[in-house]
Structure formats: C-alpha cells, structure tokens
Steps between C-alpha positions, in 0.01 A plus 500: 500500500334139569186477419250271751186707371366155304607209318321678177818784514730232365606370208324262279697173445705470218376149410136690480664762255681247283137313452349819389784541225475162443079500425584836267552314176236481247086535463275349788118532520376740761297491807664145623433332231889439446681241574711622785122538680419090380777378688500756795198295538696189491787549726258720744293136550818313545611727763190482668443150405129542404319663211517844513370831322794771525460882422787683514409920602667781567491536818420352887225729524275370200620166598354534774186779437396269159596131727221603728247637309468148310448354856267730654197673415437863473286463859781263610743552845870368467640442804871626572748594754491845580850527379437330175618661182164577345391627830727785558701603218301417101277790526194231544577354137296216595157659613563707171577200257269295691187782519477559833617195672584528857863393738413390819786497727561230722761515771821274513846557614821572250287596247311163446101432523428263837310192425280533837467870458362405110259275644321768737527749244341339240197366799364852530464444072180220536385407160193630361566870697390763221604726692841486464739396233613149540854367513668387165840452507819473725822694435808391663855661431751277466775611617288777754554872446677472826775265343344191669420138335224302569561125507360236299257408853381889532403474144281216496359587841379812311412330240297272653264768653476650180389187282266433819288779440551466080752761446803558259817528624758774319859481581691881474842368389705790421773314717374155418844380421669659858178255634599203356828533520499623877285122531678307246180362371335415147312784360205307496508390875495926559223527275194268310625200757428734784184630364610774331258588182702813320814598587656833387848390403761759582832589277565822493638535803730203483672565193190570280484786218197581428219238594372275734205239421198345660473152504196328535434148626141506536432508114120597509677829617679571204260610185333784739841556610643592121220729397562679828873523403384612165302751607759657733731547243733182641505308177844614335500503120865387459407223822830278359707771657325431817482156511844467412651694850296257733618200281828609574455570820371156617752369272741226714387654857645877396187623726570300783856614511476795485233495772737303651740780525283788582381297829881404598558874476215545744634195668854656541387849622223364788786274632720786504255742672413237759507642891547824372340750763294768435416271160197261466323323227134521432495185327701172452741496228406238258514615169673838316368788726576637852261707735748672722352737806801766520521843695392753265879623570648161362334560201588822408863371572465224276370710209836725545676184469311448162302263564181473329199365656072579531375608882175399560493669785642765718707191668418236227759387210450290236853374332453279195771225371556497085640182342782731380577622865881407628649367784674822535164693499339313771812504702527864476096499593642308818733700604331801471148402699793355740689889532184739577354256739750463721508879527313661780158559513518919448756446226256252265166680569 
C-alpha cells in the first residue's frame, strides 16, 4: 500500500524524536515555565525576526478555534474561504471556543479569499448596524485546502482590506512551511510583514509529533490568548516536552526541508500526470496536495492497485505528498493514473 490519505499518516522525523529523548533528563517546572519554553521564545523571535509570544498546542484545530477567539468577539464574523479548514471540517471549534462567533464565507478561487470580493463583502457590514454581528477577523489558509499558495502580493492585498476596516488578520498554517518554501521567502515576509496578526504554526504534518503552536505578533493578543489556552485544557503540564519537538524542528531549516520534499513529491507526480486525458486538476499544484477529477472507474482501479487516497467526491480525489514519500512512490502514482486513463471510457467508469 502507499498511502496519499495526508501528510499527518507519516512518520515523525527522527531529529524531532531524538529532541524529545534529549529534553527527558532531569526535573523542569511545569506549565512552560521550563526552560525549553524560555528559549522556544527566543529562537521563535529570531525566526520571525520580531518579538513574539509562542504557544505550542496540541493540535491545528485549537490553534486555530483558541487563535480566533482572542481576535474576535463572541458577536464577531470571521471571514473565510468557503473551503477553509475551520469552515468545513473542525466541527465549528471556533464559534464554540469563541461563544458563538460567526464564519462568513467569501468567495475566491484555489481555495484563497479574493481581495475585491473581501471588500464587497465586508460593505454590506456598515458600522454601527445592531442588527447584525460585525466583522472581526480574517482567516486565510496558507497553503489553501485545495493545495494552493497565496503569494506574498495576495496577502497584503487582503491584508490591506482587513486593517482598512480595523480587523485582525489570522494566518491557518498547518502547511506554513510547504508556503514558504513553495515562495522561498522569510517567514516574516508570509506573515507580521504582510499583515498577518496570529498565525497558527503548523508541524505535525511536516514531521511534527505531537504539537503545533500559535505564534503571536500582535502582543496585546497574547494574555487573553493564554487564559483561553488554559481554559481549554491546551496548557501541557510537562510543556518542555513540547517545546522541545518545535525547537527541533525549526532547528537548521529541518522544517523547510522537509516541506521542501513533500512539495517536490507533488512537484514530480503533477509533471508526470501532465496531458493525461480523461485527468484534470481542480487546483494548481503549489504546495504538498493534489485535487485530481478522475472517473469514478479510475479510482476504484487505483485503490486495487493499493493506492491510498480521500475522494471528496463521486469524481473528486485528494492525494497528499509526506516528507517521507519516495521517488519510487510517486513514480508508481504516475504510472498508474497514466494505465487506467488511457483505457476506454466503458472500461474506467
């Protein structure tokens, strides 16, 4: 079997395990007050190359529940694509963590928000309307859940309109690192430099173990921001165990490798399935992910080949690249798509 069902099926990487070994030696005080936490702090700032306040949490989903209810009022609306994360698939974590706050889809294409399409949206929203609950926040995906990347221009155009109308700007970065590797910019020009306020900082699925982190660069954020995490149950008592996987896995550019290597997997594969007919992508490949429209008859062939993948649809596929996926695996992807369709129509359906 090869596995394409997410990059969260893999392994985590053994540099993360070794620094979890490594920070299991001795006492430490509890509830970050170690000092694996002190200097997470540290290296977090120079990575971002600002002051920072960094929370490291369980998962993506209270990243990103907990990141926007210390942006947005209970009465608030964040504004999202309709194929954002939080929109379709965390069980409305934030209007529960956030008590009662609203997503307001906005459209966009590849998964992204539009800058012109935020603009009218948040125009029917006037100030001083009581009627309504009033926009809060932003929430952009970065990469999309359609395996897109928004450039450094799309963010700050986004951005923009947001700060315009006095509104925080949250950045969804389970596949942060595929984004900034895919652009080979800073972190901080994909994030506070582009207007980005609080930015859920992705691991897991890159490599991670057990955590990923918030990081805050708008620091009147982050006091409400750790009592919510408190209160959620998101404050680990042994934190040093924590702090010490996303050390280690910022640690020389490990996260941007193996980002690196999950979108060159992509990479490989959408080269390789290029003017295949019968075969066509939803969505530019740009980061780890591929949105494949297949005969239902292709996939079914595919899955006998063992092949593992998600459909979203009765004609919809989602593959996913891991850091830890080979040449050979991607090839074998390839040749596969390649076999069932170039068979005839009756035969894949």
């Amino acid at each position: 079997m090869i596995d394409y069902r997410s990059d969260n099926t893999g392994r985590a990487a053994p540099e993360i395990l070794d620094a979890l070994v490594r920070a299991n030696e001795g006492t430490a005080l509890g509830y970050g007050a170690d000092e694996w936490t002190a200097r997470l702090q540290e290296r977090f700032a120079d990575l971002f190359e600002t002051r920072v306040r960094v929370f490291p949490v369980s998962t993506g989903t209270a990243a990103n529940a907990l990141s926007l209810a210390a942006i947005a009022p209970s009465w608030g609306l964040v504004f999202c694509n309709p194929a954002a994360h939080i929109n379709t698939s965390e069980a409305n974590a934030a209007g529960f963590f956030g008590g009662g706050l609203k997503l307001a889809p906005v459209a966009g294409t590849d998964g992204k928000i539009d800058a012109d399409e935020l603009s009218r949206a948040l125009a029917a929203f006037p100030p001083g309307q009581l009627h309504r609950g009033q926009p809060a926040a932003i929430n952009l995906t970065q990469a999309t859940d359609l395996g897109a990347v928004y450039t450094l221009d799309e963010v700050r155009a986004v951005a923009a309109v947001a700060k315009a109308r006095g509104l925080k700007v949250h950045m969804d970065g389970a596949r942060f690192a595929n984004a900034v590797a895919r652009l080979g910019c800073t972190p901080a020009e994909l994030s506070w430099r582009a207007g980005v306020d609080i930015l859920s900082f992705g691991a897991t699925k890159n490599g991670g173990a057990l955590c990923d982190a918030i990081v805050v660069f708008s620091l009147e954020i982050a006091d409400g921001l750790a009592i919510q995490l408190r209160r959620a149950g998101q404050v680990w008592s042994k934190m040093r165990f924590a702090s010490a996987q996303l050390m280690a896995y910022i640690e020389n550019g490990l996260w941007l490798r193996l980002a690196g290597q999950s979108n060159a997997a992509a990479t490989r594969i959408a080269a390789g399935i290029e003017g295949i007919p019968g075969l066509r992508r939803l969505a530019p490949v740009e980061a780890n992910e591929l949105f494949l429209e297949l005969p239902p008859g292709v996939m079914d062939a595919l899955e006998a080949d063992g092949f593992q993948f998600y459909r979203r649809s009765a004609t919809l596929a989602r593959f996913v690249c891991r850091f830890d996926l080979t040449d050979a695996e991607a090839d074998a992807l390839v040749a596969s798509l390649r076999r069932h369709c170039a068979l005839p129509a009756k035969a894949a359906e």
